[in-house]
C-alpha positions in Angstrom: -60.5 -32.7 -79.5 -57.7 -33.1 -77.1 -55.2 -35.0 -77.8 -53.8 -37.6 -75.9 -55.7 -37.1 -72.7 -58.5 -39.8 -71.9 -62.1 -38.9 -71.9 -62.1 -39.6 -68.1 -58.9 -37.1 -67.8 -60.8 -34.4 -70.1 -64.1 -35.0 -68.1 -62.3 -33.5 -64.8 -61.4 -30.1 -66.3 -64.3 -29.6 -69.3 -67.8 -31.3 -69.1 -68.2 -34.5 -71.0 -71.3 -35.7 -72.8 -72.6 -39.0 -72.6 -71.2 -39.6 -76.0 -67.6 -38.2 -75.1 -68.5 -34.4 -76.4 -67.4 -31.8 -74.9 -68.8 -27.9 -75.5 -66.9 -25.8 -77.6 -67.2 -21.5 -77.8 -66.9 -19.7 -81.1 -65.8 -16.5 -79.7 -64.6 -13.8 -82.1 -62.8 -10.8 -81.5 -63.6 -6.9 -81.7 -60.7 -4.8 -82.4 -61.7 -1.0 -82.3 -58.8 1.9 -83.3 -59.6 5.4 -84.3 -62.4 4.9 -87.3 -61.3 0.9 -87.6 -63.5 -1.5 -86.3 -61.4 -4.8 -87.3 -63.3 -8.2 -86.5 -61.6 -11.7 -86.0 -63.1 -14.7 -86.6 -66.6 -14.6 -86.8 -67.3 -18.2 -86.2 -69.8 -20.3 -87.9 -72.9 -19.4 -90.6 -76.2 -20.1 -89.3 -77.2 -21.6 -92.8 -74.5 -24.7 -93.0 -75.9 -27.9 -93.9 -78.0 -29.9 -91.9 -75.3 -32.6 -91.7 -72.5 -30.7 -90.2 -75.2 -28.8 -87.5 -75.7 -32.6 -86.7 -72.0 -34.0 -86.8 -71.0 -30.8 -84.4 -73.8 -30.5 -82.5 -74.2 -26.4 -84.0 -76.0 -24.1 -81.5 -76.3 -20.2 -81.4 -78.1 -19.3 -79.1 -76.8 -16.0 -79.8 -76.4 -14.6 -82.7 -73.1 -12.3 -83.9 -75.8 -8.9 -84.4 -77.2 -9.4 -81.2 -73.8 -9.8 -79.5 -72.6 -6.4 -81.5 -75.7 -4.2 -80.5 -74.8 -5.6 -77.4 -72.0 -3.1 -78.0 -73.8 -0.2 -79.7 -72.6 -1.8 -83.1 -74.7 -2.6 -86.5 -73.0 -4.9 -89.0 -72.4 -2.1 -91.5 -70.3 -0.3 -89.2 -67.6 -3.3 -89.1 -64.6 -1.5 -91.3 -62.2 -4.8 -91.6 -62.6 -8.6 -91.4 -59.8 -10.8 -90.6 -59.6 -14.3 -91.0 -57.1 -16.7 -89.1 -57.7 -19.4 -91.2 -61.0 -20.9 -93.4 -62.4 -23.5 -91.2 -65.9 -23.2 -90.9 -66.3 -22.3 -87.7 -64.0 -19.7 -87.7 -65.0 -17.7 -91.1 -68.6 -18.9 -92.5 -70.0 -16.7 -90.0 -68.7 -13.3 -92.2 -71.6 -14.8 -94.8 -75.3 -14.8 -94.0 -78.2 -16.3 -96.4 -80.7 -13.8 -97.9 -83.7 -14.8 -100.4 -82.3 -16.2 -103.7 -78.6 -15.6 -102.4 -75.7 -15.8 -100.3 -74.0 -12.2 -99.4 -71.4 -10.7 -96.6 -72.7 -10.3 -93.1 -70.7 -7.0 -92.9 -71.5 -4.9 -96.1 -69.2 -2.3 -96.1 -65.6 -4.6 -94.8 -63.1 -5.3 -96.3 -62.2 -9.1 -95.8 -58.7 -9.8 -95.2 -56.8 -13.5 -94.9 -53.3 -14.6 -96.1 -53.2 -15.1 -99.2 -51.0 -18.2 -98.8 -53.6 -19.8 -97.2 -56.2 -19.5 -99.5 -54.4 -21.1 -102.0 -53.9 -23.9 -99.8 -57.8 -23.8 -99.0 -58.6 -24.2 -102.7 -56.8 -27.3 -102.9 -56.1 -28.8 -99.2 -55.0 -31.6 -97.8 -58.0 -34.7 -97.7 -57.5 -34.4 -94.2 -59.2 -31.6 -93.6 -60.7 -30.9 -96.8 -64.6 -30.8 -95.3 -63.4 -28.0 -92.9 -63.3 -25.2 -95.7 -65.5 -23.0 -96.7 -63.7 -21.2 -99.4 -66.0 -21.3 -101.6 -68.1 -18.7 -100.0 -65.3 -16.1 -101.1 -66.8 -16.4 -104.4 -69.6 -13.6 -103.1 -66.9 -11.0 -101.8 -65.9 -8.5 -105.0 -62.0 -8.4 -103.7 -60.1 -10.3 -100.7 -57.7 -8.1 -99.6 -54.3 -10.2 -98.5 -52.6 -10.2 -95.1 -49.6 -9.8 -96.6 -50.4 -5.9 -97.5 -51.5 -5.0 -94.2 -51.3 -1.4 -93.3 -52.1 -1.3 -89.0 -49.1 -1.1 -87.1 -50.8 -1.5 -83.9 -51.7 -5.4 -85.7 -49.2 -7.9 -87.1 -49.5 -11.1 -87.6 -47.4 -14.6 -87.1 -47.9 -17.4 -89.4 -48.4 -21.6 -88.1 -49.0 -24.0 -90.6 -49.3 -27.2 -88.0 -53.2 -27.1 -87.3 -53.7 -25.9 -91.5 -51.2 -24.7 -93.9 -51.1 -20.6 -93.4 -53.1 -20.3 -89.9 -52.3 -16.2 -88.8 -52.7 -15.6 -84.9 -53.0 -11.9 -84.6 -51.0 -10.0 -82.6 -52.4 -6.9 -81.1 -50.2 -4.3 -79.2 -52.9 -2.3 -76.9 -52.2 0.5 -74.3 -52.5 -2.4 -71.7 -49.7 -4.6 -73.0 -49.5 -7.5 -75.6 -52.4 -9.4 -77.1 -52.6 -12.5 -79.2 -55.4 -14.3 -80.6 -54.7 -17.5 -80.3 -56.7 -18.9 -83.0 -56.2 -23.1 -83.4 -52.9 -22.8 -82.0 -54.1 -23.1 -78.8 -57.9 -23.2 -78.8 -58.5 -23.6 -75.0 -56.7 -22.9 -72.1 -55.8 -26.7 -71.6 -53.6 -26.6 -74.3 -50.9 -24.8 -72.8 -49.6 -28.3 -71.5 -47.2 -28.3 -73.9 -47.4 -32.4 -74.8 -51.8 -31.7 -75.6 -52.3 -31.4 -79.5 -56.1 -31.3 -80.9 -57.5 -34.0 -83.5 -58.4 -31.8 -86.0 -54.6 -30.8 -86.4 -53.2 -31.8 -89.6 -49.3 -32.1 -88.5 -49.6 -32.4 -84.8 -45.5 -33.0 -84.7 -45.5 -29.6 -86.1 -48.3 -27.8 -84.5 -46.6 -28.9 -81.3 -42.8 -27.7 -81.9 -44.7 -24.0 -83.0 -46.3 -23.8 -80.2 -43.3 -24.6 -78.1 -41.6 -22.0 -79.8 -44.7 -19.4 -79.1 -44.6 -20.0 -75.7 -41.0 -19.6 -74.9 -41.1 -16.5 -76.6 -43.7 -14.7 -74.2 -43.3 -12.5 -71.8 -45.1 -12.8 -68.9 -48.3 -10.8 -68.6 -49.1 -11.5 -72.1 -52.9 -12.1 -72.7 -54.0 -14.6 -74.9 -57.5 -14.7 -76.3 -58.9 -18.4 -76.8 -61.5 -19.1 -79.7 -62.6 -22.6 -78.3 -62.8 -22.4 -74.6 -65.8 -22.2 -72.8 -64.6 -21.8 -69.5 -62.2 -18.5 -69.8 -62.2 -15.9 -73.0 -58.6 -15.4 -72.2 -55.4 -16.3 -70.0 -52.6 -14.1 -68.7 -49.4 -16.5 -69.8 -47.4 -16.6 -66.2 
């Protein structure tokens, strides 16, 4: 996962199983404006198959409906769904299994992701090839593209190091400037700027973007990580 550190450097920041594991959070994003409730990356389907629960070690111990009633939120309230990219564990979890068939988690959303991408995703690199799950897009009735998006207080900026098309969403809130930080920097560790993650597909790339990203912040920024399990988000100094 992080790359170039030794397990022994990893194991005194992040706990290390015996087999060189570490943890790793799914942690999507609620975005609420006026009447939109706009959802990023909701992580991993509980119905994936048996071999990749047992490659990644898969556990929800809480599932994305309890975490939202948790909120005073039902899944049909959810307005918008945005997708960063179509690895599993960022998207499979807008899709839930229901007798005889596969439907959307959130009825009444409209799923959004950059259309570049998915274009990519239907044809990617071997590399990461088994990381897709494109092919449950086949059970929403439209996709709407990134590249028509109508909220002003949400742009997007586009990395194609970690997977051709990757959006990190940036939010402007009343408290200052927000990005999701998606695979471009999963967990707070990776803001050593020489620290890459295995799973990228052009680390030499992945690493110059994010160089550029950070110089670019001002301070106070927050940044929301997807992977960490030790902070949901840092304040970039």
């Amino acid at each position: 996962m992080i790359k170039p550190l030794k397990t022994d450097q990893i194991a005194g920041l992040y706990k290390v199983d015996t087999d060189g594991s570490i943890r790793l959070s799914m942690q999507a994003v609620l975005v609420e404006e006026a009447d939109r409730k706009v959802l990023i990356d909701p992580g991993t389907a509980d119905f994936l198959p048996s071999r990749l629960r047992k490659e990644y070690g898969l556990e929800m111990p809480v599932s994305l409906e309890e975490e939202l009633e948790r909120l005073g939120l039902v899944p049909e309230q959810i307005t918008d769904v945005v997708f960063t990219h179509l690895h599993f564990d960022h998207a499979s979890g807008a899709f839930k299994r229901v007798p005889g068939n596969i439907v959307k988690r959130f009825p009444k959303a409209r799923y959004h992701l950059l259309k570049e991408h998915y274009q990519y995703a239907l044809g990617p690199d071997p590399f990461e090839v088994d990381s897709f799950c494109t092919g449950l897009f086949k059970y929403v009735d439209r996709i709407h593209w990134l590249e028509d998006w109508d909220l002003e207080w949400m742009s997007f900026k586009v990395f194609n190091g970690h997977t051709r098309g990757m959006v990190v969403p940036e939010i402007h809130a009343d408290e200052g400037l927000t990005y999701f930080m998606s695979d471009l920097l999963p967990m707070e560790i990776f803001l050593q700027r020489e620290l890459w993650c295995g799973y990228d597909l052009e680390p030499d790339l992945l690493l110059r973007e994010k160089e550029n990203f950070l110089q670019n912040l001002t301070p106070k920024t927050r940044l929301i990580l997807f992977h960490d399990t030790l902070k949901e988000s840092v304040f970039y100094k």
